[in-house]
Residue, then its C-alpha position, 0 to 999 in steps of 0.5 A: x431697037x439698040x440703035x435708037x437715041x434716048x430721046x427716040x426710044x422714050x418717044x416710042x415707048x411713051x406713044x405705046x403706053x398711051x394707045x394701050x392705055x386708051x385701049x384698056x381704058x375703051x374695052x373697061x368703059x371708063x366713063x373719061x377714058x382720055x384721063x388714062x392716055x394723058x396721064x401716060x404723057x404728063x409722066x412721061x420722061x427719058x429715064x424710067x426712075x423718072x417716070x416711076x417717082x413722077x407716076x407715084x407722085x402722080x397718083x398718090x397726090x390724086x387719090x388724096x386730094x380727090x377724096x379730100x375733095x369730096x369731104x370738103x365738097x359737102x360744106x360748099x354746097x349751100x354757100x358760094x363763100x365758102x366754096x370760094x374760100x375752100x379752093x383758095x385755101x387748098x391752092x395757097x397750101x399747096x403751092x406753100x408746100x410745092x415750093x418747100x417740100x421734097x414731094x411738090x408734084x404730089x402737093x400740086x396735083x392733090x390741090x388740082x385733084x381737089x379743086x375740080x371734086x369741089x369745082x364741079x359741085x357748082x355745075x355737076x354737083x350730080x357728078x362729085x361722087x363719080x369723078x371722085x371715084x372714077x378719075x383716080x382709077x382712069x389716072x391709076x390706069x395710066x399709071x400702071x401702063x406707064x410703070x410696066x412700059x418704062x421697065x419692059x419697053x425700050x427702058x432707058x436706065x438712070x444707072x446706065x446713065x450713072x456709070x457715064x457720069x462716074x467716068x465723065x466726072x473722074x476724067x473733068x477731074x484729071x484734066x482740071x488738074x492736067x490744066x492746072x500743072x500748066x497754070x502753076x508749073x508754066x505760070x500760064x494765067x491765059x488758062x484760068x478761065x478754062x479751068x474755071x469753066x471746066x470747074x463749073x460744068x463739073x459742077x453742074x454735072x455733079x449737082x444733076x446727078x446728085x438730083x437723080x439718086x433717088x430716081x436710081x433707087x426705083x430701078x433697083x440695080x444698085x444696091x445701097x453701098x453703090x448708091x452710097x459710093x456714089x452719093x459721097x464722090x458727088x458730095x466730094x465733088x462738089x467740094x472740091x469744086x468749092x475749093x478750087x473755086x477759093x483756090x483761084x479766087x485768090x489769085x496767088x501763083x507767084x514762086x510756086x513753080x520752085x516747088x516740086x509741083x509736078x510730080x505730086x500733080x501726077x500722084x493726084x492723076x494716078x489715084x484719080x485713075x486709080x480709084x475710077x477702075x475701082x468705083x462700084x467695087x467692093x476692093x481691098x484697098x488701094x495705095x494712094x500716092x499723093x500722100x508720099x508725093x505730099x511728103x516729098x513735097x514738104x521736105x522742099x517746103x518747109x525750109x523755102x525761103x520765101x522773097x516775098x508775103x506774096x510767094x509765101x501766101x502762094x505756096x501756103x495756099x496751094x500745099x492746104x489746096x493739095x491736102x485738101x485733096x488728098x482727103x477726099x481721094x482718101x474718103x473716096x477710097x475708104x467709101x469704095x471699101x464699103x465705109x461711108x460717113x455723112x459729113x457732120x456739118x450741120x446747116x439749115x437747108x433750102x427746105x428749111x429756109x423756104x418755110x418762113x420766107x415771106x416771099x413764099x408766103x405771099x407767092x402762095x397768097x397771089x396763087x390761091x387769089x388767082x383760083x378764085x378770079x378763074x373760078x369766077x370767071x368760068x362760073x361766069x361763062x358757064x364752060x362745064x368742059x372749060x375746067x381742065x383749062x382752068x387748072x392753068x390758073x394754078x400751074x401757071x400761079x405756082x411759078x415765081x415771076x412773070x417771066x416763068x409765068x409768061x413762057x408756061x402761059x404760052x407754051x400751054x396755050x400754044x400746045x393746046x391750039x397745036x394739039x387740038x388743030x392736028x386733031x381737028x384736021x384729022x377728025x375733018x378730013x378722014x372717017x374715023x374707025x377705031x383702028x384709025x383713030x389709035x394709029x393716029x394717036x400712036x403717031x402724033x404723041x411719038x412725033x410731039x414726045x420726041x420733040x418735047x425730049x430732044x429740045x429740052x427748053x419747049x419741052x412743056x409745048x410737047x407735052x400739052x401737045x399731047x394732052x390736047x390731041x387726046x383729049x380731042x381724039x379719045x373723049x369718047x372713042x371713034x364713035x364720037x369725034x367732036x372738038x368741043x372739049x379742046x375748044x372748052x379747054x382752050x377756053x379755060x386756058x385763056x381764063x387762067x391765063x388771064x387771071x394769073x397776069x391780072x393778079x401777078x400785075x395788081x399785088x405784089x408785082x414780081x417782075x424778072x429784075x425784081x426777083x433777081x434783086x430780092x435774090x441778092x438782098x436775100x443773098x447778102x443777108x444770109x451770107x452776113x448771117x454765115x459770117x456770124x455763125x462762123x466768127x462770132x462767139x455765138x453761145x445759142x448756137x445758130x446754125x449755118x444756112x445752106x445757100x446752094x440752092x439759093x445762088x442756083x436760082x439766081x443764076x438762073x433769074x440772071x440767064x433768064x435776064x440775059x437772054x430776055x434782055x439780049x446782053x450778049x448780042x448787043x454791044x455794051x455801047x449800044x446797052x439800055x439802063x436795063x442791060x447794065x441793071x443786069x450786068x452790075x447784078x451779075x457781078x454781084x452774085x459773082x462777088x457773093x458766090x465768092x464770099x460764099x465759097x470762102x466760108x464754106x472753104x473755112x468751114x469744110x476744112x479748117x478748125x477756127x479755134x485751133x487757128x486761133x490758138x495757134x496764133x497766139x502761141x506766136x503774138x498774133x490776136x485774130x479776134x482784131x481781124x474776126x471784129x473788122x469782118x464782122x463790122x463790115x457784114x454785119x453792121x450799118x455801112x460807113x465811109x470809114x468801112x471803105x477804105x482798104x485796110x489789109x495792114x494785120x492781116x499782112x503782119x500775121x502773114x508776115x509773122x507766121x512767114x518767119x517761122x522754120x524748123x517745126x515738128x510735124x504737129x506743130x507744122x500741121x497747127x501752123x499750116x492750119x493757122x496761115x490757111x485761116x488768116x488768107x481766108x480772114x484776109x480773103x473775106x475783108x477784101x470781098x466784104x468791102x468791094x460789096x459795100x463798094x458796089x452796094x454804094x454805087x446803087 
């Protein structure tokens, strides 16, 4: 079985924990014995951390909102307003939460465990009492299979997977900066884009693994100074990407080759190799040798002279880039000895932010109308069985756009005609036996669970696949085969699929390019707002706005954009007015994404008020400059804004090029200050090329 892929041993596993589920849930006599076999499905994962929180998830949500459910089910008995109004408010709330909350799968499957207890009240009021005991014990059935597989069966560990990423992260790093002695040392700028899309794959990865940390909790194999180790190199990581990103955005490589560059590159690869053979240790520390290459470093540094602004912006740029570094490795030492510090930068985060946005608001509204146009619609056609369908209507309504809701539309109702024709071929052309109708199922959820794990993106087909077939084939065991719940769950996902594009279409229409354009307003706003919190004397003390998760989606709106709309298969001469809609939307979320990485490189590793201080010591008012930046996010666009105007921040430069012969206090303040005003330079040329570009709207 070791020879086995991931993806194949989770397919057996995930086949395995359904048929026995189905049997346990036969031999009991469970009045819906197929809510057992599909739970298994629908937490099924790769990784058994993955299935034990979405399991968890699963049957905390389902137990809550199914006992919810039923209280509320009382007071809709005798009116059909209320009953409609209920069902609207317990979606519109728990779609507020999916969006906003750490536990969304819990929020989702609670108002869909709810919305049938008082669904059913209009059809089988008989039954409400029933299904709100017996459905959460068939779901905690498949549960508890599901739990027991995942670690005894053919596991698949996130902690095997962790101490991959750990070596896979550590040897990106090594040969970013393998590529970066060439860019420096060489002046080689053909490896610019190498390095920048080596940067953002580590980045990429860092923030993945950064999402699977409390999965690794639930395997119970690292304990919390190994979940803290590895927490703070992700962290790091993902600053140092940030700082490499500003690093090369600003394009300044000139005479620093005269430097002795190479030999503190190779410092930097030994520590990396270092620390790598030590991570999840417990060591007594290591000697680091970047801080006395740094040092050597320095002695040829500080009295450089330099020929031009340009050479002394290079060199100051890239020494700060190197301490930089030389701090995390330092963290990450120290973390290795057991010591672990949170950074103490506090901000508002994604969650945060999502509570008061209005988009959000009224994408919980639009999802709570569409419940209430499926409900009436199946109350119309009158489909006892159509209710499983119906559910589409909210987990179609929960995604953001239509172009979402159109791939989860289809994938569900292609799934289901998948599912249910394989098991309507099956129930026509062989006599069923128990025996029979268990190998059957084991065989085509293994076949639709390896499909849905090895291609990632059709996942979601693979899964309602699955459901579909058991829900055909175990209704009622071997002794009743009839296709009428699948065709009846067909029904009910045509009926919520309809009512979701009706509403999506007639209030508060969210097209693709639309939430890609109100991503970049929402962007400029925050990031004018990031401006003020770091440049203005602010005495309520506003807090700082997370903006990671903010651009991830963007970018991922814009990647949906570009394959729907086929820029990278058509030649730019042949490109519609859409396609260079979406060309101008990527290069502003590239010129934010800029903007952003300088104020997080200013907030992560440099003191504002130090620089200042600095400054002054040798004539120079950085106020002047502070102002002109805080004019061009913060105020009304102007002619006058657009025109370049880099003359103070050159002379300051120019100033501080001057100055030779400090002691090491004073060269650390003057290291300080220099490295504030490129970032200030650095801010008003990117905030005037975005007023350009938002002109040119």
């Amino acid at each position: 079985m070791s020879s086995l892929t991931i993806e194949n041993r989770a397919a057996l596993r995930t086949a395995l924990a359904a048929v026995t589920s189905l049997i346990i849930a036969f031999i009991c006599h469970l009045d819906k014995p197929y809510w057992s076999g599909m739970t298994v499905v629908l937490v099924a994962n790769l990784y058994t951390g993955d299935i034990l929180v979405k399991a968890l998830m699963r049957i905390l949500g389902t137990v809550i909102g199914a006992l919810i459910g039923y209280f509320l089910s009382a007071f809709v008995v005798d009116s059909l307003l209320l009953y409609f109004c209920l069902n609207f408010f317990i979606v519109a709330i728990a779609v507020y939460y999916y969006n906003c909350s750490k536990y969304a799968y819990a929020w989702l499957l609670g108002a869909i465990a709810a919305f049938i207890v008082i669904s059913g009240v209009a059809i089988t009021p008989e039954d409400v009492l029933s299904s709100t005991i017996w459905r959460p014990i068939e779901i905690a059935l498949g549960v508890i299979v599901s739990s027991i597989f995942a670690f005894f069966v053919l596991p698949n560990r996130i902690t095997d997977k962790t101490v991959h990423d750990v070596n896979l992260i550590f040897a990106t790093v090594d040969a970013l900066f393998v590529n970066l002695d060439r860019l420096l040392m060489e002046q080689d700028r053909s490896i610019i884009q190498d390095i920048k899309d080596q940067n953002s794959q580590l980045k990429n990865r860092a923030r993945q693994s950064l999402q699977t940390i409390v999965l690794i909790r639930y395997e119970f194999e690292l304990d919390e100074t190994q979940l803290n180790q590895y927490r703070f190199l992700l962290d790091t990581c993902l600053i140092f990407c940030r700082a490499l990103n500003y690093f090369l955005s600003l394009n300044t490589f000139a005479a620093i080759s005269t430097l002795p560059i190479k030999e503190t590159i190779s410092a930097i690869r030994f520590d990396i190799s270092n620390l790598q053979a030590n991570f999840f240790n417990i060591s007594p520390p290591t000697t680091l040798l970047t801080e006395s290459a740094l040092n050597k470093f320095d002695q040829q540094y500080s009295w450089a002279v330099w020929a031009t602004p340009n050479d002394f912006k290079s060199a100051k740029a890239w020494r700060h880039f190197f301490y930089q570094t030389n701090r995390m490795l330092i963290g990450i030492q120290v973390s290795l000895q057991g010591s672990y510090k949170h950074s103490n930068l506090d901000c508002i985060n994604t969650s945060q932010q999502l509570k008061h946005d209005y988009n959000v608001i009224t994408h919980s509204i639009k999802a709570g109308l569409t419940t209430m146009l499926a409900l009436g619609l199946w109350l119309f056609m009158i489909l006892p069985g159509g209710l499983n369908g119906i559910i589409s209507s909210i987990v179609i309504s929960a995604r953001r756009n239509l172009y979402d809701m159109q791939n989860t539309g289809t994938m569900r109702l292609l799934g289901c005609l998948l599912g249910g024709g394989t098991g309507l071929y099956f129930i026509m052309t062989f006599t069923m036996s128990l025996y029979l109708l268990l190998v059957i199922i084991f065989f085509t959820v293994w076949a639709f669970s390896l499909f849905s794990f090895r291609h990632i993106n059709y996942a979601y087909l693979g899964m309602q696949a699955n459901v579909a077939i058991i829900l055909v084939m175990a209704e009622h065991g071997a002794s009743v085969m009839t296709v009428l719940p699948a065709i009846e769950r067909m029904a009910g996902i045509v009926i919520g699929i309809a009512a979701s594009f009706v509403v999506a279409n007639l209030i508060c229409r969210m097209s693709l390019t639309d939430m890609i354009c109100r991503y970049l307003s929402k962007l400029q706003l925050n990031l004018a707002h990031n401006v003020a919190c770091l440049l203005a004397e602010n005495d309520k003390k506003t807090k700082y706005l997370d903006l990671i998760d903010t651009f991830w989606t963007c970018r991922e709106l814009l990647s949906n954009a570009t394959q729907k709309y086929a820029l990278v298969h058509t030649p730019r001469t042949q490109w519609t007015p859409r396609q260079w809609q979406i060309d101008r939307a990527i290069e502003m979320e590239r010129l934010l994404n800029s903007i952003q990485v300088t104020l997080n490189n200013v907030r992560e590793s440099m003191d504002r008020k130090r620089a200042i201080k600095s400054a002054s010591t040798y004539g120079i008012d950085l106020s002047v400059l502070e102002r002109k930046i805080l004019e061009l996010y913060c105020s009304k666009p102007s002619c006058s804004m657009l025109v370049p105007d880099h003359l103070y921040a050159q002379q300051a430069l120019e100033i501080l090029m001057g100055v030779k012969g400090l002691s090491e206090p004073n060269h650390v303040e003057l290291e300080n200050c220099a490295a504030y005003v490129l970032a200030l330079e650095q801010l008003e040329v990117n905030g005037r090329k975005m007023l350009l570009k938002i002109q040119e709207k």
